[in-house]
Structure formats: C-alpha cells, structure tokens
C-alpha positions as CSV (number, residue, x, y, z in Angstrom):
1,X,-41.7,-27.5,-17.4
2,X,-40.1,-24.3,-15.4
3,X,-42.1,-22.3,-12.9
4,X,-42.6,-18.8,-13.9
5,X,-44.1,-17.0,-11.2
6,X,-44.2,-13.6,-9.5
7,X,-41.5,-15.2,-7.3
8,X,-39.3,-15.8,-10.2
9,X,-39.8,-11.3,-11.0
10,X,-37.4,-8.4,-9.9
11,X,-36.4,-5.3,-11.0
12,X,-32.9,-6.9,-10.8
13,X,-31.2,-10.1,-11.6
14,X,-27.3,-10.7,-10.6
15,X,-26.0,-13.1,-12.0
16,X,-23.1,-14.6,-9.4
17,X,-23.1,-14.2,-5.8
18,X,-19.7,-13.9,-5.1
19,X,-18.1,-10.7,-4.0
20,X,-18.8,-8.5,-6.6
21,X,-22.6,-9.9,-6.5
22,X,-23.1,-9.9,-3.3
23,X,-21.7,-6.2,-3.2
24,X,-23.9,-5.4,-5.5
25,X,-27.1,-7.1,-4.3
26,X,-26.7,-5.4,-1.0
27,X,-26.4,-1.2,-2.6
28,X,-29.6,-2.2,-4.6
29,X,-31.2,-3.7,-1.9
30,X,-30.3,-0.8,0.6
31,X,-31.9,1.9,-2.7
32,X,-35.0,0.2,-2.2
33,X,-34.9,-2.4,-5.4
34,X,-36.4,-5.9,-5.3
35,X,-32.9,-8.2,-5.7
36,X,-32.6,-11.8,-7.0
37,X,-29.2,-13.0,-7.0
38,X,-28.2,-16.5,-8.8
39,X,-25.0,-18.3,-8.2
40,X,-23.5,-21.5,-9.7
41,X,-22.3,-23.1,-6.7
42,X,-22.5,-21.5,-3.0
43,X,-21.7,-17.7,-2.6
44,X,-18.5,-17.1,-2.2
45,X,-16.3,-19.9,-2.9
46,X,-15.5,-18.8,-6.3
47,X,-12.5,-16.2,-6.6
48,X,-13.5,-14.9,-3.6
49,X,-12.3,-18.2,-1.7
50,X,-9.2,-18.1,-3.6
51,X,-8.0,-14.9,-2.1
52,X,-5.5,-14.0,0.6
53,X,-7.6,-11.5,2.0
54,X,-4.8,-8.9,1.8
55,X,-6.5,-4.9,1.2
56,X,-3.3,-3.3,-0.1
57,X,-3.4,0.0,-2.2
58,X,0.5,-0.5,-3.8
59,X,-1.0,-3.2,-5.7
60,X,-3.7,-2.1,-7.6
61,X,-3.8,0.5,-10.9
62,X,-3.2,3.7,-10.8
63,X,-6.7,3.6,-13.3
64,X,-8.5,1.8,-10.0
65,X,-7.7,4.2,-7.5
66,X,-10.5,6.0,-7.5
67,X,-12.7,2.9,-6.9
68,X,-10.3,1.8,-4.3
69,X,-10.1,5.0,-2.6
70,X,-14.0,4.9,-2.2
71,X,-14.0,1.6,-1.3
72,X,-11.5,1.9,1.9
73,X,-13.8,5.0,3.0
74,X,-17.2,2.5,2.7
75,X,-15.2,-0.4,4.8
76,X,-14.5,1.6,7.6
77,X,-17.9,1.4,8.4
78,X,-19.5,-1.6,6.8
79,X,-18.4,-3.8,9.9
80,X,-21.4,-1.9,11.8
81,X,-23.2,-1.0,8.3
82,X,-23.3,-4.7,7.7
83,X,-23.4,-5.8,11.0
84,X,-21.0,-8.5,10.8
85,X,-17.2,-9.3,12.2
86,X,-15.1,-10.5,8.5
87,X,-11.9,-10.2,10.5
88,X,-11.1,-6.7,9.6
89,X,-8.0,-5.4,10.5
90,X,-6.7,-1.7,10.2
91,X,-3.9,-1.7,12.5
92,X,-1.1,-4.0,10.1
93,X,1.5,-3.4,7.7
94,X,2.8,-4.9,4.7
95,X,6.2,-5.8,4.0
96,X,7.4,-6.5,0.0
97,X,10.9,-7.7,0.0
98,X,13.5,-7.1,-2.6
99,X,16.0,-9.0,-3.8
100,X,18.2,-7.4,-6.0
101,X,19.2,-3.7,-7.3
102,X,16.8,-4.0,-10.6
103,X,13.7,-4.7,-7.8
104,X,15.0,-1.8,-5.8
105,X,14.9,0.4,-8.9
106,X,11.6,-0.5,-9.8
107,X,10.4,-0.2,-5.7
108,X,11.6,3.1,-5.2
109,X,10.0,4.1,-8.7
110,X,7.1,2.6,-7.4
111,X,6.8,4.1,-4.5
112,X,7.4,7.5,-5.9
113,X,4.8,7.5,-8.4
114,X,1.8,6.2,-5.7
115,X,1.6,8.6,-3.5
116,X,-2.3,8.6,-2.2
117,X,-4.0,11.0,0.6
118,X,-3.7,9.1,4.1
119,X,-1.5,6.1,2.5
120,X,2.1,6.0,2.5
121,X,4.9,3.4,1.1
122,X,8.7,3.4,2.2
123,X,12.1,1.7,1.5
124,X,13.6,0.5,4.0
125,X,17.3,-1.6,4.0
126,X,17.9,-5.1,5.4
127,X,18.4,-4.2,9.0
128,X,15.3,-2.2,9.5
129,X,13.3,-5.5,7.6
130,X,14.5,-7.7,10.0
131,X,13.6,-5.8,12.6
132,X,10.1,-5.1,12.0
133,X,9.8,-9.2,11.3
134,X,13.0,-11.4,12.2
135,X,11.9,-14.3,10.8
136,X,12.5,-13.1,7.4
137,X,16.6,-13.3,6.1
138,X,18.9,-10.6,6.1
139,X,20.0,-12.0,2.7
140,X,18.1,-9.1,1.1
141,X,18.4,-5.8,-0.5
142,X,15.3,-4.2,2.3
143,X,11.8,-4.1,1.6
144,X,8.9,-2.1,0.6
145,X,7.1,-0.9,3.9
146,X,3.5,0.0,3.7
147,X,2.7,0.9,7.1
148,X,-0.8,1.4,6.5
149,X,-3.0,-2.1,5.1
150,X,-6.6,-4.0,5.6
151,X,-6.6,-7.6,6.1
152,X,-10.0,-9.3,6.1
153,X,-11.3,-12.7,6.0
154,X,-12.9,-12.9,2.1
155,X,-15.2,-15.2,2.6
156,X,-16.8,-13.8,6.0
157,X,-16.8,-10.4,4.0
158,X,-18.8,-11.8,0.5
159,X,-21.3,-13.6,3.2
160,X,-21.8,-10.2,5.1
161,X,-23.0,-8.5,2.4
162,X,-25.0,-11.4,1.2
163,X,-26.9,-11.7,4.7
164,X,-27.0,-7.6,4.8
165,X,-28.7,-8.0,1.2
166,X,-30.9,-10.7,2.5
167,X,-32.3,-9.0,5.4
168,X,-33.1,-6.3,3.2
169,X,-35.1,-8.7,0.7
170,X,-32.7,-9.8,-1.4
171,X,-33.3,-13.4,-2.5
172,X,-30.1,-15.6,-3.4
173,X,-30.7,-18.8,-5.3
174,X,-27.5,-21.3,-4.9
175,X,-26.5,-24.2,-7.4
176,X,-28.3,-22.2,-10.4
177,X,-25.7,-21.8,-12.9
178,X,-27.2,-19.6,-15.9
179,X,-27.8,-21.6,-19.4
180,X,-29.3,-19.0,-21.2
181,X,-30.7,-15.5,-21.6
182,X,-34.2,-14.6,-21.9
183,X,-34.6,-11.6,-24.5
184,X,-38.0,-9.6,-25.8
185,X,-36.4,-8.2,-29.0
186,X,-33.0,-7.2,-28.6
187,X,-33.8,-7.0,-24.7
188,X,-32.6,-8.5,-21.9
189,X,-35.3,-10.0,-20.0
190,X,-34.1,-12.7,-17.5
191,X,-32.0,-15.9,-17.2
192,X,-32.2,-19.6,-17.4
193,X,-31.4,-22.4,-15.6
194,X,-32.2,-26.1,-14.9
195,X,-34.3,-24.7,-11.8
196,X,-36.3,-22.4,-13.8
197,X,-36.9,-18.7,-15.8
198,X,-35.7,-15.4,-13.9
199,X,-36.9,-12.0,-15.2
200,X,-36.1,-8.8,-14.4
201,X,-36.0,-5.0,-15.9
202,X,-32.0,-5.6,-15.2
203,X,-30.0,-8.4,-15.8
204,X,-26.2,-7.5,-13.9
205,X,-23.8,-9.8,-15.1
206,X,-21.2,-10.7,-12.2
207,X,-20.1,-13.9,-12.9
208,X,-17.0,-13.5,-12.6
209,X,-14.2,-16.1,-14.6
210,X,-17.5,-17.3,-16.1
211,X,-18.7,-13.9,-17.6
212,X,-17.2,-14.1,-20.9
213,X,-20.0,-17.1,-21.3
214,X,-22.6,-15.3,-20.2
215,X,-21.5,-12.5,-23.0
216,X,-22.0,-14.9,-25.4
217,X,-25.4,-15.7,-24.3
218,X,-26.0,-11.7,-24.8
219,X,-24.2,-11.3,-28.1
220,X,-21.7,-9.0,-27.1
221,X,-17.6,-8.4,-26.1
222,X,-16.3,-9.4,-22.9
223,X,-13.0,-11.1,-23.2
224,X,-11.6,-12.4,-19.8
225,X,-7.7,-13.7,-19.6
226,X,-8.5,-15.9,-16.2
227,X,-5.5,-15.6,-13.5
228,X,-4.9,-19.0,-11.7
229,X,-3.4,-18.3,-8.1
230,X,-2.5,-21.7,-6.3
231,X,-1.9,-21.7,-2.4
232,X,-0.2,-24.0,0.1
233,X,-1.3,-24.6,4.0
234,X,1.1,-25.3,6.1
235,X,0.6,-26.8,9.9
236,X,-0.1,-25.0,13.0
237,X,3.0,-23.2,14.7
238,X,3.6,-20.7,17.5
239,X,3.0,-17.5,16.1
240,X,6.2,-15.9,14.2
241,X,4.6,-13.8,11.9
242,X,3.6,-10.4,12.4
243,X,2.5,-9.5,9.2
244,X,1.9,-10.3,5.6
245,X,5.4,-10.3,3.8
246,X,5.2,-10.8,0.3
247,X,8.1,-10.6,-2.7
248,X,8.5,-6.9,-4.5
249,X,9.5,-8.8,-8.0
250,X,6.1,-8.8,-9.7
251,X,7.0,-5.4,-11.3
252,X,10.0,-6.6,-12.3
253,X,9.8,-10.0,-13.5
254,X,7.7,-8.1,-16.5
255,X,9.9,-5.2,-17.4
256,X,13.4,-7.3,-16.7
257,X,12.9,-11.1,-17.3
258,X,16.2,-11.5,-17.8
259,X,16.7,-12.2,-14.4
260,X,14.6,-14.5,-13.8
261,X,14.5,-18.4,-14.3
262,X,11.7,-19.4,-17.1
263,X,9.5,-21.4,-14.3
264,X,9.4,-17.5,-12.5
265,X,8.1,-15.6,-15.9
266,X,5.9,-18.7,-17.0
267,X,3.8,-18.7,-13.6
268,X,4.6,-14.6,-12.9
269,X,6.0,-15.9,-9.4
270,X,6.6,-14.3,-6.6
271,X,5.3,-15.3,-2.8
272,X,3.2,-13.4,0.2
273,X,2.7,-15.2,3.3
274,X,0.7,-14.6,6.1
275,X,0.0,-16.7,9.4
276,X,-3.5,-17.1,10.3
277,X,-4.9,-16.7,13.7
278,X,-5.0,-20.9,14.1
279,X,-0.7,-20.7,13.6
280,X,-1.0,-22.0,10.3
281,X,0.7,-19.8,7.5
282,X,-0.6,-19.1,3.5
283,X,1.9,-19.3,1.1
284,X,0.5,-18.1,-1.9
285,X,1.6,-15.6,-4.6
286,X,1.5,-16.9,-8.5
287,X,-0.4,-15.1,-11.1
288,X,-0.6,-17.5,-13.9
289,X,-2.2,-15.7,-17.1
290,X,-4.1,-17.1,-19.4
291,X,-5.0,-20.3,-17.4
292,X,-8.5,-21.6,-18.4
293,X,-10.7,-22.2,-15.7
294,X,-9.4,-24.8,-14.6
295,X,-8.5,-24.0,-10.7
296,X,-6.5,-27.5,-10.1
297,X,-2.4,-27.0,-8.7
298,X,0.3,-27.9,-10.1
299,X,3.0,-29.6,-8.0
300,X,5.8,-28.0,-9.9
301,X,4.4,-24.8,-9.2
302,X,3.9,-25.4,-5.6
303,X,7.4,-26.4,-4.8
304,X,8.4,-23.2,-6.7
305,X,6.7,-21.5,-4.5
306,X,7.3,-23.1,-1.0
307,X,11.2,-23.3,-2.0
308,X,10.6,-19.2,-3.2
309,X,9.2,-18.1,0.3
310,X,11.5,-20.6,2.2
311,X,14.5,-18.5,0.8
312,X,13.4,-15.4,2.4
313,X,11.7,-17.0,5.9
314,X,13.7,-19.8,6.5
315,X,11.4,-21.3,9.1
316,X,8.6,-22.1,7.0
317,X,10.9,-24.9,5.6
318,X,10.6,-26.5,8.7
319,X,6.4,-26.6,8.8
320,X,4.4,-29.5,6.6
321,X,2.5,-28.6,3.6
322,X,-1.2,-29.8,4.8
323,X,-3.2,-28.9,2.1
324,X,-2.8,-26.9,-1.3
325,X,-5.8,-25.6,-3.5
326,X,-5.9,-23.3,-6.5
327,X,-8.6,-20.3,-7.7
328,X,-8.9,-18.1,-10.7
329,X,-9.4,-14.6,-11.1
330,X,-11.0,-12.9,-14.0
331,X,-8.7,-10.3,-15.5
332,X,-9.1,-8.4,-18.9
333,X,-6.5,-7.3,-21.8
334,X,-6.2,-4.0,-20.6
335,X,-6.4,-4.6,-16.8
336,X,-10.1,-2.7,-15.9
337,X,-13.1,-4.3,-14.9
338,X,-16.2,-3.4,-17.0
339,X,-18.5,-2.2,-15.0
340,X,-21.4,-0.3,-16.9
341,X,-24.8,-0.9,-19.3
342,X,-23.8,-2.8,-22.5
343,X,-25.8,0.4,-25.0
344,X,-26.2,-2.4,-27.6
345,X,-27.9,-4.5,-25.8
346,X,-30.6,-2.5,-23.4
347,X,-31.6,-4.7,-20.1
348,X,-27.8,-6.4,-19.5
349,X,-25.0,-4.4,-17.3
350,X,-21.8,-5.8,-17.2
351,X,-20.0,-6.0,-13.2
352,X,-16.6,-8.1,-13.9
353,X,-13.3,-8.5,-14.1
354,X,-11.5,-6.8,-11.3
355,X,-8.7,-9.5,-11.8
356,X,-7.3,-10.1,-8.3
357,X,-8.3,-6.5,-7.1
358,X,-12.3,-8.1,-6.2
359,X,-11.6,-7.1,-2.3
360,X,-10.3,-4.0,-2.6
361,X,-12.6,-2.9,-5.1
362,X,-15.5,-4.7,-4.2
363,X,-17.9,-2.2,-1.7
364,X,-17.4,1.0,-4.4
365,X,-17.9,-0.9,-7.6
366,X,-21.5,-2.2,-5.6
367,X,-22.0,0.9,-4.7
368,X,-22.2,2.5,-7.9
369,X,-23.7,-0.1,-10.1
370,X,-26.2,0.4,-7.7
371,X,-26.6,4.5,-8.5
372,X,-26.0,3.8,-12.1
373,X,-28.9,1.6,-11.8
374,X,-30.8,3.3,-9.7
375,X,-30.7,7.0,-10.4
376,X,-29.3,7.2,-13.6
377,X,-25.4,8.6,-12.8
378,X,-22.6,7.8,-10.3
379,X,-22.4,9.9,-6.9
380,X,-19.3,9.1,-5.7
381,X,-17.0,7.7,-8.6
382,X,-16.6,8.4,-12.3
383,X,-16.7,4.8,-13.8
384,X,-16.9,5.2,-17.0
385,X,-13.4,4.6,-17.8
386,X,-14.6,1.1,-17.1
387,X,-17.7,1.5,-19.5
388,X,-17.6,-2.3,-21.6
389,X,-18.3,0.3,-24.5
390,X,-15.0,0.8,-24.4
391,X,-14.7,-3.0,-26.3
392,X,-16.3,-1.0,-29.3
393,X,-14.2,2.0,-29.5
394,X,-12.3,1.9,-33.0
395,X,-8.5,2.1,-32.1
C-alpha cells in the first residue's frame, strides 16, 4: 500500500532533477513555493552528465537567444547566489576550425548573422589559429574565434542549484522514476511511483529524454527526437590545451553533404576537445538524431571521432583512450524546448527539450517557469514561442 501523507503534498511537483529540474526547483523555492522534486536515478547524471560543459552563444538558435541572453546575466552571479564553486570560467575562448572553403562560407555567414550585445565571433586564417593554440595543425582553412565563452563543470552546476533548492525547503526524492499520473477529472493532481503517491497544485514535467512518456501518461503532444552524444577519455598529459577547439562543420555537413563521407552525415560528426584540469582531454562532438534512449557507444563511432580530432591536433594520437561513455539529449522537430502550461490539460506544465542547449539555457528557463507559475506572466523573457500549445496549432 503507498503512504499518502502531508509529506507526500506541495504546491509543486518536478518531475526530474536534472538541470532543468533542479533549475527550476531552486526559482520556486526562492518565490516562496513548497518544492518536491522526483528523479529516476541521482540528480544530475542524466544529460546533464553527458555534457561538455562548454556555455557558447554561436551555438545555440537564433529563436533561444533571448533565454540565453538572460541566462548568461543570471550566471554571473549564481556562483555567490548559489553559493557554490561549478568551475565557472569567464576568462576562455573558443576556437571552431574549418576545413574547407564551403565551411568558411558558412562561418563567415555565420558569424555575420549572430551578432549579440557584449559577444563577438571572428575569422581568423591558419597562422593566427596556430598561434592562439599550436597544438592544433596548420593544415586548415583558420577558425572561428569566439573570444568571449563560459565553461563550467555540469554536474557541480545541476547539484548547486539542487543544494540551493534544498536549503530553501525543496525536497528531492532520488530513484523514483514516475509510473503514472494522478488526475481529479481532467486534472493533474500528482505522480506515481513504486515509493509512493505525490500531489501537488502543479505537476512540472522535466524529464528530460524521458518526457515524451510522461506526455503519454497526461494524454497530450510532446514528441522528443533524442540526440546521442558519445565521448572518449584520454590519459593524463602535461597541459597543451588552452582552450576548447571544436570543428566548424556542423553547419555544413547539413546544408552541403556532399562533402562529407556517409559515417560523417549518419552520426552529424564533427569533434570539440577540451583538456581538463587533471591533463586528461574530452573528445567529444557527435550529434546522432533519432537515437532511442539508449546512451551505449559505438566503437565505430568512437574511432571516427578520435581519428576526426587527431587530424586537426595531432598530439592526441599519441594519448590512450581510458574510458568512453555515451548520453542523450532531448531535442524536438522544430528545435525549441516547450516550456509553458499544457491549456488542455489544467495542473501539468511542460519544461523540456532544450536538446544540447540545457546549460546554456538552463538558469532563465528556471527562472521563468518559476514567474509563470508563480505570478501568472514572465518578467524577464517572453516564452511563449516555446508554449507546447504550439503542438496544436493547425498548420
């Protein structure tokens, strides 16, 4: 029989305590609202564990930037907000290298159309790449240079704003995967699991690659096309790396595929690599659509990848793979998140699929769930763009 008790009451429910939980469980918790927050498996070793930790605004939708703009002015405080030390890092750069005229086409067009307030993006030719990081080839066209990036540990971040959420009252109940929701009419009530019932006024769906389940469970849209990203460790070494330097033909390899060998299109591959403060170095970079949940690497995928970033930094050819591991991100057809109240269904708010954007996106979409929630409207950003209404609209 399941406990149902006062302590099992809130006037929210999250459902996933990942990043975009957690997020949100803190800016409810800070406007005063009891919080319980159920996770799966442990917070943050979901997507958020299968991230880079890379905060960079050339990649992420011109349709996002509004959230991501909000989101770099909340993290330059959250630090001391949160009162915790995830690594942050404000003083970096990013390097994107390109490989051939049709990448440096697309660069420079990228760079053109994303001008932002405060951020900047440049081309610069071979010489001037090797220079800022000489371990990378000069058998290259130049690179994009984005003088101006966050890095951050993801996992350190998602647990800051749990423990912030906590101390605020927040309760977070690991190993609880949801089987079911708990309705009163057509209302969303609460959640189930193996543990026991969970009621609320709000039920805040965050689950992440899991969502589309949950939707289910609520009888309505929410479509998610999970992103597999695999990842290779490689030993310690003396530090080389100054930077992460990444490949600038993921906005190619869609628009000219010609170019590209089928392995490249199948598993949208490029490569970013970064060396972490231990000497080892992440080699990482695939975006493989459509890939199920299942978060297992492929060998074939991982030599890709190792033999892709050993082209362009020749040393990492020398360093032994220690350990690989894989993730998936929850993306949608059209690229958005949905982040808003599901109208047909009163009681059930929808908070997922940011796709591989969860970091960068993460404090401002928390932020205004929480007003939404809260007070009714948005302060600081317009989301309703990102409305899951939107599922409805007749074409």
């Amino acid at each position: 029989m399941r406990r149902i008790g006062m302590e099992n009451r809130s006037d929210f429910l999250v459902l996933g305590g990942g990043m975009i939980g957690s997020s949100a469980a803190y800016y409810l918790s800070r406007a005063g609202a009891s919080v319980t927050v159920l996770e799966r498996g442990d917070t943050a070793f979901g997507t958020a564990g299968a991230s880079g930790g890379l905060v960079n605004w050339i990649t992420c939708a011109e349709s996002q930037m509004d959230l991501f703009m909000r989101s770099q002015a909340l993290l330059e405080h959250l630090p001391e907000e949160l009162d915790a030390d995830f690594e942050l890092n404000y003083n970096s750069y990013n390097m994107q290298i390109i490989s051939n005229e049709i990448e440096w086409e697309a660069s420079a067009q990228l760079v053109k159309d994303f001008k932002l307030p405060g951020f900047e993006a440049h081309l610069i030719d071979s010489r001037e790449s090797h220079e800022l990081e000489p371990s990378v080839t000069d058998d290259m066209l130049g690179s994009i240079y984005v003088p101006r990036v966050h890095y951050l540990n993801p996992i350190k971040f998602a647990l800051a704003f749990r423990n912030a959420a906590t101390r605020l009252g927040a309760r977070f109940v690991n190993a609880s995967p949801v089987t079911g929701l708990i309705f009163d009419g057509s209302r969303v009530t609460g959640a189930r699991t193996e543990k026991a019932d969970f009621y609320a006024g709000t039920v805040i769906n965050c689950t992440g690659v899991w969502s589309e389940t949950v939707c289910k469970m609520a009888g309505v849209k929410g479509p998610i096309h999970p992103i597999r990203g695999e990842f290779a460790i490689t030993e310690p070494t003396k530090h080389f790396c100054n930077t992460t330097i990444s490949s600038a033909q993921y906005q190619t390899i869609v628009q000219h595929p010609e170019l590209f060998p089928a392995s490249a299109i199948k598993y949208n591959l490029g490569f970013s690599v970064e060396q972490t403060s231990t000497g080892s170095c992440i080699i990482h970079g695939t975006r493989e659509m459509d890939s199920g949940l299942d978060n297992s690497v492929i060998p074939e995928v991982i030599e890709l990848l190792v033999q892709t970033a050993c082209k362009f930094i020749p040393r990492l050819g020398k360093l032994k793979i220690m350990r690989t591991y894989g993730g998936v991100r929850p993306g949608t057809p059209d690229g958005d998140p949905y982040i808003g109240l599901v109208e047909s269904v009163p009681g059930f708010c929808q908070c997922t699929g940011h796709g591989g954007e969860g970091i960068a996106l993460a404090p401002a979409t928390g932020e205004a769930v929480a007003e939404l929630l809260t007070r009714g409207c948005t302060e600081h950003c317009d989301i309703s763009r990102f409305s899951p209404m939107r599922l409805y609209a007749e074409n």
